[in-house]
Backbone as a printed PyTorch tensor [residue, N CA C, xyz], in Angstrom:
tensor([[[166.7070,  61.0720, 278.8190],
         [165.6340,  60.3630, 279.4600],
         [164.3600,  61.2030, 279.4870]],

        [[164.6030,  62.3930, 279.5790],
         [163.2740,  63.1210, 279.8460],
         [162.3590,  63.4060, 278.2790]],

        [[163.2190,  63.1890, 277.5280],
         [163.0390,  63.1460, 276.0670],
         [161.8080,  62.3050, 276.0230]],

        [[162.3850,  61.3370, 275.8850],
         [162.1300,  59.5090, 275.8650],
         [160.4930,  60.0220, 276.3920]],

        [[160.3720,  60.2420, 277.6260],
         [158.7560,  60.4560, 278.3000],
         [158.1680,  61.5890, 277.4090]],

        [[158.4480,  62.1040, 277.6720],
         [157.6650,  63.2410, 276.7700],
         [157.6010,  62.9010, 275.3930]],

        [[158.2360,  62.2650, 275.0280],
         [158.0750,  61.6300, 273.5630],
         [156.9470,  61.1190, 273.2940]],

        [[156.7720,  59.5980, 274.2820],
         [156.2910,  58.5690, 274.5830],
         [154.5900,  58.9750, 274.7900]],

        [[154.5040,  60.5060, 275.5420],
         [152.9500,  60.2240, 276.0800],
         [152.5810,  61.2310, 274.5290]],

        [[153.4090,  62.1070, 273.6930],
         [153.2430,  62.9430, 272.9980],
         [152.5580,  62.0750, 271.6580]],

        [[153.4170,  60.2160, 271.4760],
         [153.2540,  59.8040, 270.8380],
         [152.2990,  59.0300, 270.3640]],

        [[150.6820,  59.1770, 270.5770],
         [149.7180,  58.7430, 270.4950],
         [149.1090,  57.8070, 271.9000]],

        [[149.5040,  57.9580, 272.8830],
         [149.3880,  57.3880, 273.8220],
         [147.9990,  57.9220, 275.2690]],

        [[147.9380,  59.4400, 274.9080],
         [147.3480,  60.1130, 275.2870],
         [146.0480,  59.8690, 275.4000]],

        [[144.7150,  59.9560, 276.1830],
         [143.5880,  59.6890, 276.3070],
         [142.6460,  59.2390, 277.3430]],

        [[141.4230,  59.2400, 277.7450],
         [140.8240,  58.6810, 278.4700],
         [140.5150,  57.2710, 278.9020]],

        [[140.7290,  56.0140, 279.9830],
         [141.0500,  55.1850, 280.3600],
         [139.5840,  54.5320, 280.1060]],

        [[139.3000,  53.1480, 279.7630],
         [138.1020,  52.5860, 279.7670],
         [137.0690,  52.5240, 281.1630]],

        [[137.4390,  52.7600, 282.2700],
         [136.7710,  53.2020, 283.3700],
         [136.7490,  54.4300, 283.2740]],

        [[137.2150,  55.7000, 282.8380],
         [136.6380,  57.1530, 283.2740],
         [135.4830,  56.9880, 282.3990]],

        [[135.5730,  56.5290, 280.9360],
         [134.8200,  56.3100, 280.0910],
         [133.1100,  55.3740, 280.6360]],

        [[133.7220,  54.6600, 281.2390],
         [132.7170,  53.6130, 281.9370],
         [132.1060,  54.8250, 283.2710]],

        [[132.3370,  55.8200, 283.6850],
         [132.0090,  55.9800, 284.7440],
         [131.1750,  57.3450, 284.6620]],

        [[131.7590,  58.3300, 283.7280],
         [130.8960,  58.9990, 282.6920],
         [129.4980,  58.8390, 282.3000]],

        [[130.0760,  57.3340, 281.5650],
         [128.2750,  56.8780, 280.9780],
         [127.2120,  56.1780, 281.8880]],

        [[128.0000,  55.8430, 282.9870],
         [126.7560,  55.4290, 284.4270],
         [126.5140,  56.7560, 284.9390]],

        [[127.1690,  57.8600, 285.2930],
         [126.5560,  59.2890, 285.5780],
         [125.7480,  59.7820, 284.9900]],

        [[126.0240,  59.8650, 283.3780],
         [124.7780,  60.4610, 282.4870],
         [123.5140,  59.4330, 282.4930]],

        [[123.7420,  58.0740, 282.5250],
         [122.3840,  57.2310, 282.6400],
         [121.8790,  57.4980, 283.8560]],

        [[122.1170,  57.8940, 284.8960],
         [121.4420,  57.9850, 286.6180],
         [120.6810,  59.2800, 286.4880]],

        [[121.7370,  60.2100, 285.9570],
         [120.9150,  62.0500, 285.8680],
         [119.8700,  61.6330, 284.8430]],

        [[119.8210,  61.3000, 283.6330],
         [118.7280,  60.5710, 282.6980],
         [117.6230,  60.2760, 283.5040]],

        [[117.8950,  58.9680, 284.3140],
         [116.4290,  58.0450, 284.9470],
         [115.7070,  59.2760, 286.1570]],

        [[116.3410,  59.7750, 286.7710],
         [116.3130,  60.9860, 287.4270],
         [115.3460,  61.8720, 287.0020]],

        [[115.8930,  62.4010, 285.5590],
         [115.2050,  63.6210, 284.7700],
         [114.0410,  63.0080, 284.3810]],

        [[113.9430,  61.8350, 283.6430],
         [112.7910,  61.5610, 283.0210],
         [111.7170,  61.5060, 283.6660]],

        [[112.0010,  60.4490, 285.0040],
         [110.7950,  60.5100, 286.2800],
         [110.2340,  61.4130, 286.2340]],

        [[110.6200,  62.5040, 286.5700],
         [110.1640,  63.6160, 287.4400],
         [109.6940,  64.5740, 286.1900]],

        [[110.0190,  64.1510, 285.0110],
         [109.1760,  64.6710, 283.8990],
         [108.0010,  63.7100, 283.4800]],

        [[108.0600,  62.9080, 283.8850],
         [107.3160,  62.3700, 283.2380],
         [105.7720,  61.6830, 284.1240]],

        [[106.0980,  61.9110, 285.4300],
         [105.3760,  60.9030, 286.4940],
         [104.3760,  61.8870, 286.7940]],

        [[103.2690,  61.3850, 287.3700],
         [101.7580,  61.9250, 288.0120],
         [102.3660,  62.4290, 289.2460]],

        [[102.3240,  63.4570, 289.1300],
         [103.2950,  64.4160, 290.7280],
         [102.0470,  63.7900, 292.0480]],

        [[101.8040,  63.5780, 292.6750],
         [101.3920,  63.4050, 293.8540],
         [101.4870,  65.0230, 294.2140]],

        [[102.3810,  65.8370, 294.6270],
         [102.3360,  66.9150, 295.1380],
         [101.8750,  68.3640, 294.1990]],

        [[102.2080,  67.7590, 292.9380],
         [101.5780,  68.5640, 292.2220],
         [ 99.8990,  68.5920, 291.9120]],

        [[ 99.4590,  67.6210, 292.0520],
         [ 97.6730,  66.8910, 292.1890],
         [ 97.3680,  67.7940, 293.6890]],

        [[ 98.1630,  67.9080, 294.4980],
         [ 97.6270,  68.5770, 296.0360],
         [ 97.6410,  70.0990, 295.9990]],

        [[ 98.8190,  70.5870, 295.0340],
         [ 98.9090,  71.9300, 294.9100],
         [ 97.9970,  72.4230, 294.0910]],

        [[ 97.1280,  71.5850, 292.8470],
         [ 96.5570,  72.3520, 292.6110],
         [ 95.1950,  72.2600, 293.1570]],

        [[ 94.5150,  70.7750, 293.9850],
         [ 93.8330,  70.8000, 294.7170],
         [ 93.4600,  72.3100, 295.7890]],

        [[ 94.9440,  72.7750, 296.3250],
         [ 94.3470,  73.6350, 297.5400],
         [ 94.3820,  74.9300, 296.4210]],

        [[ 94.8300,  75.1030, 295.2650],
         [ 94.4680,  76.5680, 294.4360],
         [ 92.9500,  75.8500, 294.0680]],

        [[ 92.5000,  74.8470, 294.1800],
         [ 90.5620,  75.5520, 293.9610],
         [ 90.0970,  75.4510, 294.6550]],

        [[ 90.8620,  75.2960, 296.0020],
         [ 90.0580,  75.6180, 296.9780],
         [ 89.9090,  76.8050, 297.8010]],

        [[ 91.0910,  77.0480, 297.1940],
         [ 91.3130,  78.9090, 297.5740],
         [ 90.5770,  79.7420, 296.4210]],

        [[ 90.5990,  79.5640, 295.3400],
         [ 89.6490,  79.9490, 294.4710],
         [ 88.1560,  79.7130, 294.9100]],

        [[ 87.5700,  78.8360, 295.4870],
         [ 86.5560,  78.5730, 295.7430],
         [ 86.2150,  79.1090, 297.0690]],

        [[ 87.3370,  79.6480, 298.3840],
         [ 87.0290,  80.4360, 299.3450],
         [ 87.3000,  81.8800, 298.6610]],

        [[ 87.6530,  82.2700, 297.7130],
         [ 88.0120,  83.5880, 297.1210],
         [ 86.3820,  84.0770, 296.9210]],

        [[ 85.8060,  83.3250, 296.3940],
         [ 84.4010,  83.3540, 295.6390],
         [ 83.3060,  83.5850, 296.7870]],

        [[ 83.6980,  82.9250, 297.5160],
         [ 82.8220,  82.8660, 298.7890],
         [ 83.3130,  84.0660, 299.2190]],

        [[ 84.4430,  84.7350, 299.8730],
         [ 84.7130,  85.9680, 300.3090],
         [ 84.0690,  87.0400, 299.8100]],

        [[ 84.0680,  87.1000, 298.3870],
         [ 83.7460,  88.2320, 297.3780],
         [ 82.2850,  88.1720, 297.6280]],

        [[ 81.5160,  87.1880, 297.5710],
         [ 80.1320,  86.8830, 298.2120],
         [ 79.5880,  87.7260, 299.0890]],

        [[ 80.2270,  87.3620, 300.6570],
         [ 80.2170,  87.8670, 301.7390],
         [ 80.0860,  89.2190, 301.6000]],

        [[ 81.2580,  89.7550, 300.7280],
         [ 81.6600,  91.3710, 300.9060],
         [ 80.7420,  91.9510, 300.2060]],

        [[ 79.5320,  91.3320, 299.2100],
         [ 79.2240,  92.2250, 298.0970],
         [ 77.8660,  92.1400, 298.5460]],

        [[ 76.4990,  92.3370, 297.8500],
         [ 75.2560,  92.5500, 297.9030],
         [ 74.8740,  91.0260, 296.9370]],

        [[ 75.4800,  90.6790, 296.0320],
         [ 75.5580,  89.8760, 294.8190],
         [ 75.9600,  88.6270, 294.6510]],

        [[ 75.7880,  87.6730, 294.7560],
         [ 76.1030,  86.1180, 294.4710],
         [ 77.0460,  86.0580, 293.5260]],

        [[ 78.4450,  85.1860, 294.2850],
         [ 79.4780,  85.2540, 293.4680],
         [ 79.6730,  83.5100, 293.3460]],

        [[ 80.1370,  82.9700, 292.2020],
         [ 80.9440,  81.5720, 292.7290],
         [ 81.5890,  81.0250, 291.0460]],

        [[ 81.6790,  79.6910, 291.4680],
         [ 82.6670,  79.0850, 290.5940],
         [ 81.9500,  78.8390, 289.2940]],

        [[ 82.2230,  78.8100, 287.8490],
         [ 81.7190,  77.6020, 287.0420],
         [ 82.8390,  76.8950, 286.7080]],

        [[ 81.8710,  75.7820, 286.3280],
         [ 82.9760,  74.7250, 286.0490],
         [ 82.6520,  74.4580, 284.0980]],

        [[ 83.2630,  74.7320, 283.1230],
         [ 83.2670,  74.4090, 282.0080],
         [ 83.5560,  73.4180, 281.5830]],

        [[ 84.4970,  72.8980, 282.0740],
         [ 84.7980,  71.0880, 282.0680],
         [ 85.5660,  70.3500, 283.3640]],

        [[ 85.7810,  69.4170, 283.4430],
         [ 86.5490,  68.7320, 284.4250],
         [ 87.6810,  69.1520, 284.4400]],

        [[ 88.4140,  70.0170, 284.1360],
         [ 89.8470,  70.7840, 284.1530],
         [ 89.3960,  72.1670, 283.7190]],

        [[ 88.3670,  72.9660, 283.6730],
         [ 88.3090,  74.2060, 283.3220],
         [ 87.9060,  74.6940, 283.9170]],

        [[ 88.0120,  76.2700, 284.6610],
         [ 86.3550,  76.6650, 285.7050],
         [ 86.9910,  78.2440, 285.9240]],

        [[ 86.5050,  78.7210, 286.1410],
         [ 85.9900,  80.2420, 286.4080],
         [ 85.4770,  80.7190, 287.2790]],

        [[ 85.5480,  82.1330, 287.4160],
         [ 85.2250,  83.1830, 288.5840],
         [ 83.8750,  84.1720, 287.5550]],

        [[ 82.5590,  83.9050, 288.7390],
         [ 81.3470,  84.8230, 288.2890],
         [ 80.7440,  85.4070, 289.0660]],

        [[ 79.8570,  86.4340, 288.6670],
         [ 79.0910,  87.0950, 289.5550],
         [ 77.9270,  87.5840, 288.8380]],

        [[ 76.7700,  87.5720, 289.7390],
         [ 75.1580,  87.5580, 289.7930],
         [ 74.9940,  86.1730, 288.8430]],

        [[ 73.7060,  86.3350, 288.1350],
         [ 73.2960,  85.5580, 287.4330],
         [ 73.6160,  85.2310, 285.8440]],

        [[ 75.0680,  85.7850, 285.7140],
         [ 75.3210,  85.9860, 284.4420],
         [ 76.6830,  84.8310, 284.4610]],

        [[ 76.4410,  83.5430, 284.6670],
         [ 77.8820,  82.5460, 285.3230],
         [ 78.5100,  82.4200, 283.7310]],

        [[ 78.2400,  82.5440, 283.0050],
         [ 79.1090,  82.8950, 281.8220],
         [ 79.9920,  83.6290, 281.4590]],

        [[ 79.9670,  85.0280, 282.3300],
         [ 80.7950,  86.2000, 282.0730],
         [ 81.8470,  85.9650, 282.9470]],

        [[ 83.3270,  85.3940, 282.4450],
         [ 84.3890,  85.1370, 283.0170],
         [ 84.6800,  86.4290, 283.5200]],

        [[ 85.3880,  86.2550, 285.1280],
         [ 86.2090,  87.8090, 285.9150],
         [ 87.2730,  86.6420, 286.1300]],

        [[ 88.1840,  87.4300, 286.1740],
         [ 89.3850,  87.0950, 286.1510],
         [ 90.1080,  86.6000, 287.8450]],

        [[ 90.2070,  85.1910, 287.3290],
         [ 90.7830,  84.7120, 289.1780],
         [ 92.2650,  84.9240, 289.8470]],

        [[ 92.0700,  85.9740, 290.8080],
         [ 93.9670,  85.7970, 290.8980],
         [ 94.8680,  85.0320, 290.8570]],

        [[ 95.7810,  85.3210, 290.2500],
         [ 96.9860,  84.5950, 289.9400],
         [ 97.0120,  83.8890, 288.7600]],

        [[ 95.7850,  83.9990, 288.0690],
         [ 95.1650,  83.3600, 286.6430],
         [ 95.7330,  83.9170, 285.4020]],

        [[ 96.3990,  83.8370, 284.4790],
         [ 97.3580,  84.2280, 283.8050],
         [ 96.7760,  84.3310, 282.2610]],

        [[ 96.1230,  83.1710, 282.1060],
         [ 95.4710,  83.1330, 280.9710],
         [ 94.6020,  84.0260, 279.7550]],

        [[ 94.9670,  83.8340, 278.9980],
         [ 94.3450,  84.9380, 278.0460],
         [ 92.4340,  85.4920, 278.5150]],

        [[ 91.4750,  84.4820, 278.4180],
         [ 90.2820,  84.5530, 279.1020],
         [ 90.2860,  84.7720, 280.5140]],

        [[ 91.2620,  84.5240, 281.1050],
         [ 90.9570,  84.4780, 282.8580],
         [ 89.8290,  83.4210, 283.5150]],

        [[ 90.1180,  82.2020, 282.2900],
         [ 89.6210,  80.9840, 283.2310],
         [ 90.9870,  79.7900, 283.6870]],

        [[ 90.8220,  79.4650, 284.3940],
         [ 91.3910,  78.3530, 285.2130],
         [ 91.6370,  77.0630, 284.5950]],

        [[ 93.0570,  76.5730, 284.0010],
         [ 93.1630,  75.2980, 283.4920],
         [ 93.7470,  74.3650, 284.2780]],

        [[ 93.4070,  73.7460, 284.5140],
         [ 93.9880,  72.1760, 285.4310],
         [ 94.8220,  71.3120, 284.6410]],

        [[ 95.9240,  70.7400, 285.1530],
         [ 96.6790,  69.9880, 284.6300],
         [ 96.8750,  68.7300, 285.2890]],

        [[ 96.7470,  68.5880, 286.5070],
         [ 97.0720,  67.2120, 286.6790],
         [ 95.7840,  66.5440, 287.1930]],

        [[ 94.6370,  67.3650, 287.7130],
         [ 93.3980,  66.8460, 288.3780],
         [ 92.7450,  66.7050, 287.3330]],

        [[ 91.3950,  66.2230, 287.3730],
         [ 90.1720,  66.2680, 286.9220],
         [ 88.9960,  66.5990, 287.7850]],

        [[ 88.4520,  67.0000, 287.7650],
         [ 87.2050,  67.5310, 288.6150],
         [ 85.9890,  67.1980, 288.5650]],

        [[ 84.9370,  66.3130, 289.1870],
         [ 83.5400,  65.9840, 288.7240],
         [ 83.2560,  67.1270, 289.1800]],

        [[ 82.4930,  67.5990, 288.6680],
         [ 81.8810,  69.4990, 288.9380],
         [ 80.3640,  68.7710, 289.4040]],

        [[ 79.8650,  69.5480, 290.3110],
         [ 78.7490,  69.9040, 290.9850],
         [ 77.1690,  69.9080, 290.1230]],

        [[ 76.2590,  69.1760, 290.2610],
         [ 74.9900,  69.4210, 288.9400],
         [ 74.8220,  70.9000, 289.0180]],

        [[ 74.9560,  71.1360, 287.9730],
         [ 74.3770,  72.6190, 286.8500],
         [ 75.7620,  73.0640, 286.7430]],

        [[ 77.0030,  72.4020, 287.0900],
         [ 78.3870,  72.8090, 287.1660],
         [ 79.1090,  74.2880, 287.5100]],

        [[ 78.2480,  74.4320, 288.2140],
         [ 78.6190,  75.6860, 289.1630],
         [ 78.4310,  75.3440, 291.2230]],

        [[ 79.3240,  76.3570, 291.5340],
         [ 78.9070,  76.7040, 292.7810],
         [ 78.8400,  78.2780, 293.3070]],

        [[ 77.4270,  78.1560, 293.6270],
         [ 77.4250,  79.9710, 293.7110],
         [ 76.9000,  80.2650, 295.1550]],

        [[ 77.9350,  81.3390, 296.0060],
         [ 77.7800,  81.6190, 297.0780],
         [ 76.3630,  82.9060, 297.5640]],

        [[ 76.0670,  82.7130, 298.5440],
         [ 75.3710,  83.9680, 299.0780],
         [ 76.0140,  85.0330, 299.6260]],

        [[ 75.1170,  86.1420, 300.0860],
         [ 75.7860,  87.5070, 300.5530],
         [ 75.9740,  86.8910, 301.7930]],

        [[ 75.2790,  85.6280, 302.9870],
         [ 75.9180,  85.1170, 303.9750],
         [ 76.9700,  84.4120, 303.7370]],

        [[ 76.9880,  83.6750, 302.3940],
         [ 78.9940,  82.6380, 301.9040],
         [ 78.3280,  81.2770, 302.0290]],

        [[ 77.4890,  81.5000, 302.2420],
         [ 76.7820,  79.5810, 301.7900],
         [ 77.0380,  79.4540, 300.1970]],

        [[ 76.3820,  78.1350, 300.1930],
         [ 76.1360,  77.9560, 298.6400],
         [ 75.0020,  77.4440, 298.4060]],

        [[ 74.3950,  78.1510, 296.8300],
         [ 72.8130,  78.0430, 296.8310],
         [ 72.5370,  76.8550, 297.1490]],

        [[ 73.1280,  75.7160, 296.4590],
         [ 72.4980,  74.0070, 296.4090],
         [ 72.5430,  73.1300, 297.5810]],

        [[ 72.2380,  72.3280, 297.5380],
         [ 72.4520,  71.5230, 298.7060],
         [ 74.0220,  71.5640, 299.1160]],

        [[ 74.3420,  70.3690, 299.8810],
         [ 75.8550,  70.5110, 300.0290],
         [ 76.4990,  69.7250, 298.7830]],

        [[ 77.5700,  70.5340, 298.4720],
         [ 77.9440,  70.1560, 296.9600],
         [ 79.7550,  69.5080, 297.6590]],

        [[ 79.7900,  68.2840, 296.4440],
         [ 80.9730,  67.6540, 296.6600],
         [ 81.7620,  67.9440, 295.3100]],

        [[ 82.8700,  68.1340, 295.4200],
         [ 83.8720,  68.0600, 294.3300],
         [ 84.8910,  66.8820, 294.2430]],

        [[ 84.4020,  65.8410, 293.1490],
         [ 85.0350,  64.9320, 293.3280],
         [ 86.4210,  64.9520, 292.5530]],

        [[ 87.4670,  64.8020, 293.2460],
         [ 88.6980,  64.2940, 291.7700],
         [ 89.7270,  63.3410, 291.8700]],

        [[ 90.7650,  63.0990, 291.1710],
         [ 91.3770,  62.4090, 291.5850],
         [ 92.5020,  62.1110, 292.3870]],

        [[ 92.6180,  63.3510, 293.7030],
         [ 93.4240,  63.5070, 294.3690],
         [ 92.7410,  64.0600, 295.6360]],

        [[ 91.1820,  63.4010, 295.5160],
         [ 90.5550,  63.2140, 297.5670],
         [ 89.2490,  64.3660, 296.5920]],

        [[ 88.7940,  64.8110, 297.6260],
         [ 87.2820,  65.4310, 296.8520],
         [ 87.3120,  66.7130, 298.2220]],

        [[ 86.5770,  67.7520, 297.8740],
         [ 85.9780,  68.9060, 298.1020],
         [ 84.4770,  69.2360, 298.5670]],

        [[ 84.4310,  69.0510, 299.9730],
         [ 83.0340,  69.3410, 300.1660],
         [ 82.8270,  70.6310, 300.9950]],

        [[ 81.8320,  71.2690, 300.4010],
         [ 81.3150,  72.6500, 300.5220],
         [ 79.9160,  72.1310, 301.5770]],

        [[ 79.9300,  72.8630, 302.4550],
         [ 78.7230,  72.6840, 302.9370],
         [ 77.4420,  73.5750, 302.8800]],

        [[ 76.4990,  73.1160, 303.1240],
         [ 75.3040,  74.1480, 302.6290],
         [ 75.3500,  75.4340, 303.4940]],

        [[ 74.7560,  75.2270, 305.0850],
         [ 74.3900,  76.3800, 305.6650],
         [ 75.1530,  76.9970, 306.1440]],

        [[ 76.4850,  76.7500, 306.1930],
         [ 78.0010,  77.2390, 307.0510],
         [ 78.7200,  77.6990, 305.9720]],

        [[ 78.8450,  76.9230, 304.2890],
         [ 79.7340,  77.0560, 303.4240],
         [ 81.4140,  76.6890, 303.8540]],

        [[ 80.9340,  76.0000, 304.8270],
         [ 82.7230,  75.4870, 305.3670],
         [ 83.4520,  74.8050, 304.3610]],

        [[ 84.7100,  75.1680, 303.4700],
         [ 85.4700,  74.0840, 302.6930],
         [ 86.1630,  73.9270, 302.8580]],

        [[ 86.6040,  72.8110, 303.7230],
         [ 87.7670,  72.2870, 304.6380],
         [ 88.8340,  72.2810, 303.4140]]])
């Protein structure tokens, strides 16, 4: 008798049942819809994270301001590009912390940025900013700098 069974499952009988099979391929389709989302979707939290890195970049600028004799602040090269300068030379990229990039300018990935007319913002040795009060518009709420305080909420 014990033959007989061991025969029996030895004898081509062996294999996975049409439900493990079925239950398999609904697991890999769920981890799928899962993965793709979250590769593929407009992060909401990622649009905010990089929101508050230019705005810390943009109080960085203002700090360095404060501390120095010399007018420091942002340019903006395009609506996703912008940089760290100082005096009157807003062309000569310095390198922004945590900025990794070969030039040491700033690339944006999920925002866009309407940059400020003359597409800079440049602080005083008090941390204002030269222009009137400048807004940074994008598409995840906007950035306003104020003139005589330089407050950027």
């Amino acid at each position: 008798m014990r033959r007989s069974i061991r025969r029996g499952r030895l004898g081509g009988q062996g294999g996975f049942t049409l439900f493990e099979i079925i239950m398999v391929l609904l697991l890999l389709g769920v981890v799928t819809y899962f993965a793709a989302t979250r590769l593929f979707s407009d992060d909401a939290p990622t649009q905010a994270a990089e929101m508050e890195l230019l705005k810390n970049h943009l109080r960085y600028a203002q700090s360095r301001a404060m501390n120095s004799e010399s007018s420091w602040g942002i340019k903006f090269g395009s609506s996703t590009r912008y940089w760290l300068f100082k005096g009157a030379d807003e062309n000569t990229v310095i390198r922004l912390p945590g900025v990794e990039s070969a030039d040491g300018a700033m690339q944006l990935d999920t925002i866009q940025v309407t940059p400020p007319t003359g597409n800079k913002i440049a602080f005083d040795s008090f941390g204002s900013p030269g222009a009137a009060t400048t807004v940074l518009s994008t598409t995840a709420g906007s950035i306003t700098v104020t003139k005589t305080t330089g407050f950027i909420p």
